[in-house]
N, C-alpha and C positions, 0 to 999 in steps of 0.2 A: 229729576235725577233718579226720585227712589222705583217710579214707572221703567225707565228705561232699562235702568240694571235689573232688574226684575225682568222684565222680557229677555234682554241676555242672557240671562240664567236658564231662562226657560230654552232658549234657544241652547245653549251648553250640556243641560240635562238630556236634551232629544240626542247630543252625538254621544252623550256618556251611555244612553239607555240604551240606541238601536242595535249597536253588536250583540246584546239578549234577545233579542227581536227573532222568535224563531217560524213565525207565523206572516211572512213579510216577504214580498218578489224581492228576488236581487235588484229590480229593476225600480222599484219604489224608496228600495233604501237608498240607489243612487239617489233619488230624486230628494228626498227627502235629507239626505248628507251633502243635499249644494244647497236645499231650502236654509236650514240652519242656518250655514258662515253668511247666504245672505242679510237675510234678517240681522243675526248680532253685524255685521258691517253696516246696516241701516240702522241703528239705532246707538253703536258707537259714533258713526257720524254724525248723527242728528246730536250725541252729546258734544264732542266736537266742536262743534259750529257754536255751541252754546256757553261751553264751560274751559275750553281751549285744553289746558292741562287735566286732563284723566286716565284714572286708570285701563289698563288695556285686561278684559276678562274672558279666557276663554276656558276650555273644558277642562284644561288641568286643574281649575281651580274650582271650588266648591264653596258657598255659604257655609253648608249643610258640617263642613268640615272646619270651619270657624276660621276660614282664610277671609277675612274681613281687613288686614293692612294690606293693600296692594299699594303700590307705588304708582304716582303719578308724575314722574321726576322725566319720563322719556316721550318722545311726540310719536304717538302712536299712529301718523297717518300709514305706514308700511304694512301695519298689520290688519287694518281699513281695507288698502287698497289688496292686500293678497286674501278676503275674504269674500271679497266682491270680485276679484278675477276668478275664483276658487268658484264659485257660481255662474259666472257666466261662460266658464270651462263646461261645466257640468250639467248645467241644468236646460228641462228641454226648452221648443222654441213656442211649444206649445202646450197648455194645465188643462185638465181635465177640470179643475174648477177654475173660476174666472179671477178669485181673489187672490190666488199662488203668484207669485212672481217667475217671472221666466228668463231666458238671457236676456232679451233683449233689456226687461225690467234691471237687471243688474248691469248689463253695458252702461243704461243710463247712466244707473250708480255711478257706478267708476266713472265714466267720463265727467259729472258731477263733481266728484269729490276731486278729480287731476283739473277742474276749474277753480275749484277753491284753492287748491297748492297753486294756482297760475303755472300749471303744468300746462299750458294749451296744445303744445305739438303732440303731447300725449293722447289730449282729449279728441282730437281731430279726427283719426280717423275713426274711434268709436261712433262719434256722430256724425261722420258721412256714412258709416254703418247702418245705424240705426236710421237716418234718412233713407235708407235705398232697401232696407230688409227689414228693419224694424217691424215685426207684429206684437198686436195684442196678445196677453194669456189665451184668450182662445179662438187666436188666429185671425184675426183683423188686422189688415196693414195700418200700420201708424198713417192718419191726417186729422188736417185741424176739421173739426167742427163749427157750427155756430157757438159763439160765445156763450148765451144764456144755456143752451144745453149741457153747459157742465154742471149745471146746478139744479138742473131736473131728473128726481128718482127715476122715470120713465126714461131718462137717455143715459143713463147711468151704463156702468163702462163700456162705453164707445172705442171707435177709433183713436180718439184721443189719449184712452186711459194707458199710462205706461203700465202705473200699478196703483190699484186703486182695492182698498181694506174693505172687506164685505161685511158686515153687522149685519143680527139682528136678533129679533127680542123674544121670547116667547114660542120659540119654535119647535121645540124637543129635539131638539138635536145636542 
């Protein structure tokens, strides 16, 4: 719980921060204003699935500003799904890093989360989309792999990877 609203947050703080951002391509701030709502729609989701009733936080709201009673009395799947359409509006087809999510990454979403609502007609043609155009973040057409290579460092984001989190340890960056 307290992982996920915390990345929220952080996702919240990047749209509250970038309009100071004077040092910044028009063109990154796009990118980086459809990274946002995706992530907070991945990670509301992910609470979602888990905790049903929660609160819905976006950049009106603040920790910082001692807005800690949100209400969790409404089902936030609307503001899910217009956070993940809001990214895969916006975002390119293709990341310059491999761990960014891209539309196609956020189609998945969406059509994901209109499967959990048993929206199917909805989901339908995002995933005949993503069948026929679907690329990687850095432009790989979506197919399947061998099985065990999902699980080898070395084949690590493949074709397969819709959106797959980059780590690592020690690296100065």
């Amino acid at each position: 719980w307290q992982a996920r609203y915390d990345a929220i947050q952080r996702c919240n703080d990047v749209l509250r921060v970038l309009p100071l951002a004077t040092d910044i391509t028009e063109s990154d701030a796009t990118r980086i204003t459809a990274e946002a709502p995706f992530l907070r729609g991945h990670y509301h989701f992910d609470l979602k699935k888990i905790f049903n009733k929660i609160p819905y936080v976006d950049e009106t709201i603040s920790y910082a500003a001692g807005n800690l009673n949100i209400p969790n009395d409404a089902d936030i799947w609307p503001q899910i799904e217009a956070d993940l359409q809001f990214a895969v509006s916006n975002l390119p087809t293709t990341q310059s890093a491999v761990g960014r999510g891209n539309k196609y990454a956020a189609e998945a979403m969406l059509a994901k989360a209109y499967m959990f609502q048993k929206k199917f007609s909805a989901a339908k043609p995002l995933l005949e989309d993503l069948i026929a155009n679907g690329t990687t973040a850095k432009g790989l057409k979506y197919a399947l792999v061998n099985f065990s290579d999902n699980f080898n460092a070395e084949t690590k984001n493949s074709a397969e990877a819709v959106f797959s989190v980059q780590q690592s340890v020690n690296d100065g960056s």
